[in-house]
Structure formats: structure tokens, C-alpha cells
N, C-alpha and C positions, 0 to 999 in steps of 0.2 A: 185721900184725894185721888180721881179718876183722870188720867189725860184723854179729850176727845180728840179725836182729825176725822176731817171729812174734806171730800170733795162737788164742788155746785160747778155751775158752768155760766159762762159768759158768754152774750150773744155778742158776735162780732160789730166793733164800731160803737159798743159801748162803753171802754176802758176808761177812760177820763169822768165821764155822769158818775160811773160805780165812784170810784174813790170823791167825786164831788158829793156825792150822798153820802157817803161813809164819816166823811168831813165834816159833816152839817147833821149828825146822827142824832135822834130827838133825845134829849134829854129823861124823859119817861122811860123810852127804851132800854138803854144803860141804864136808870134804875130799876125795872125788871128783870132784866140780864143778871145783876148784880144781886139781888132780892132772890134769886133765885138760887145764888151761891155759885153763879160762873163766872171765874176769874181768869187773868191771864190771857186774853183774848184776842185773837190775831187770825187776819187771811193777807194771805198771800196770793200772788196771781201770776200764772205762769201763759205771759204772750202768746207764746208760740201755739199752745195748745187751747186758750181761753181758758183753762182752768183754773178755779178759786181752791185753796187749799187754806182749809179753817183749822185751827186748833183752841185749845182751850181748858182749864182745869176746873171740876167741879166736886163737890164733899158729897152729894147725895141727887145719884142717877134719878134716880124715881121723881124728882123735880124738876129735869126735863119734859115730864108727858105733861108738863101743866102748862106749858108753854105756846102749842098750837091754841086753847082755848080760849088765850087772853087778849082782850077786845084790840092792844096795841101792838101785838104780833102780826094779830092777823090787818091790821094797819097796812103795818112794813112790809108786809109782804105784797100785797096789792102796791102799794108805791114800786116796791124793787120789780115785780113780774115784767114791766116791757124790757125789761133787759137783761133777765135771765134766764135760763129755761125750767122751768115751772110745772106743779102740778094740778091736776084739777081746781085746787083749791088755794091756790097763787104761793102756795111754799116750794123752794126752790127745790128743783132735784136735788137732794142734799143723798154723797153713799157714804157710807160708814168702810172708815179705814181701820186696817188691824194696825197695832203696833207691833212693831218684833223687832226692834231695838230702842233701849233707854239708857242712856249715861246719866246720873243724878252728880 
């Protein structure tokens, strides 16, 4: 099992919408999410900076890249883009964080 982190960004004066859609999270989506073998799944949000910090555990990387191509991905992402910042193609700025510490 792989531990991800990553960081996306929040546009200011949308704190409240995010977690109200977070709240109200389509049911299809968590079962692709999950379908996918991503578990453990959590962001966090840090005010001060707007920054989202996602983590998450998953059995097999390579079922990540199937992810942008599926029709309710790319849904969510077009819903979430007016309030985060985004790329060409409405997936959030998402950077990959290294790990360099784990306590098990």
C-alpha cells in the first residue's frame, strides 16, 4: 500500500462552498474513488495559506492514470474549478509531496 499527499489550492472566499461540496460528494464518485482502490481519504485546509492538503492510501499506482479519463472525474472537476485553481482542463493544480517521515 502507497501513502499519497498532495497539495491543490483554494481560491480565496471559497472556504465554506469547498467543504459544502465536499459534504454533498456524489455518491458515483466515492464509488470510483474506491473502485479504484483509494482509501483513507482526507484534505485538510490550511487558512492562512488557502492551501488543501490531501492524503490518501492506495494498492496499485498505475490506477491512478485511469482516473483523469473517467466521464465523472472529469464532472467534478468542471463543478470544483470556479474555486480552485485549475488547469487547462479543469483538474486542480494538484503537486505531489514527498514523504520523509512515517510512524506506522
Amino acid at each position: 500500500m502507497k501513502r499519497i499527499g498532495s497539495k491543490m489550492f483554494l481560491k480565496k472566499g471559497f472556504e465554506q462552498e469547498y467543504k459544502k461540496r465536499h459534504d454533498e460528494i456524489w455518491p458515483e464518485l466515492v464509488k470510483l474513488l474506491s473502485d479504484t482502490g483509494i482509501s483513507e481519504y482526507s484534505i485538510f485546509f490550511d487558512a492562512e495559506t488557502l492551501i488543501l492538503f490531501a492524503y490518501f492510501k492506495i494498492h496499485d499506482t498505475v490506477a491512478l492514470e485511469s482516473l483523469p479519463s473517467q466521464p465523472i472525474m472529469k464532472k467534478w472537476w468542471s463543478h470544483m474549478q470556479d474555486i480552485m485553481e485549475t488547469n487547462p482542463d479543469n483538474s486542480p493544480v494538484n503537486i505531489s509531496l514527498s514523504e520523509v517521515f512515517y510512524l506506522p
